[in-house]
C-alpha positions as CSV (number, residue, x, y, z in Angstrom):
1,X,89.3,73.5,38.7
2,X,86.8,70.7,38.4
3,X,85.3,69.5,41.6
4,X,87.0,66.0,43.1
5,X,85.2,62.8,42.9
6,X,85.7,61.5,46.5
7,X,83.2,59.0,47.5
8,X,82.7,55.5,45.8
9,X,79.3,56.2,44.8
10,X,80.3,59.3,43.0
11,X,82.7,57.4,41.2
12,X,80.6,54.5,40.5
13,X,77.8,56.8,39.1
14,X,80.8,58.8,37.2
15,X,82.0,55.5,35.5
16,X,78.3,54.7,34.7
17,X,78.2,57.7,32.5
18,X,80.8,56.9,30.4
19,X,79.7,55.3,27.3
20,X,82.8,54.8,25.7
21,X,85.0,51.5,26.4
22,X,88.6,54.0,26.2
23,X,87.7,56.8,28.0
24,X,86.1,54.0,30.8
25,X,89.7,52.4,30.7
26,X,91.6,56.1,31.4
27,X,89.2,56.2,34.1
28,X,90.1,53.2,36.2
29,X,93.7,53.8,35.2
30,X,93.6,57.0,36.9
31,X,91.2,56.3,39.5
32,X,93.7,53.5,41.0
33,X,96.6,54.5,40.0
34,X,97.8,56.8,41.8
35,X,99.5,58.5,38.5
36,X,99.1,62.5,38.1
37,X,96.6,63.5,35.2
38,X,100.4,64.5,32.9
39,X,101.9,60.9,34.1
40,X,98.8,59.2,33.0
41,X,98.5,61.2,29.4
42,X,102.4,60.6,29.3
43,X,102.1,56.4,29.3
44,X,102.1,54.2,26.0
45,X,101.1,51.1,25.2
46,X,103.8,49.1,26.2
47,X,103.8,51.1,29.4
48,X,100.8,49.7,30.7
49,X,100.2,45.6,32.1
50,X,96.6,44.4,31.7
């Protein structure tokens, strides 16, 4: 099991090593969300309000 990312400087330095645009977007998604990693995989387009 992967270790959490708890603190807001962990996730801040975890979202600066993301180089790509989608994979930053799933991470904010999930990161303040709430959703679980299947509910978050599980949404659509349509399913989602920007």
């Amino acid at each position: 099991m992967p270790k959490a990312i708890t603190s807001k400087q962990e996730r801040g330095a975890f979202f600066d090593a993301i180089s790509s645009m989608r994979d930053r977007a799933i991470f904010l998604i999930f990161a303040s969300s709430g959703l679980g990693r299947q509910e978050l995989l599980g949404l659509g387009m349509g399913e989602i309000s920007l």
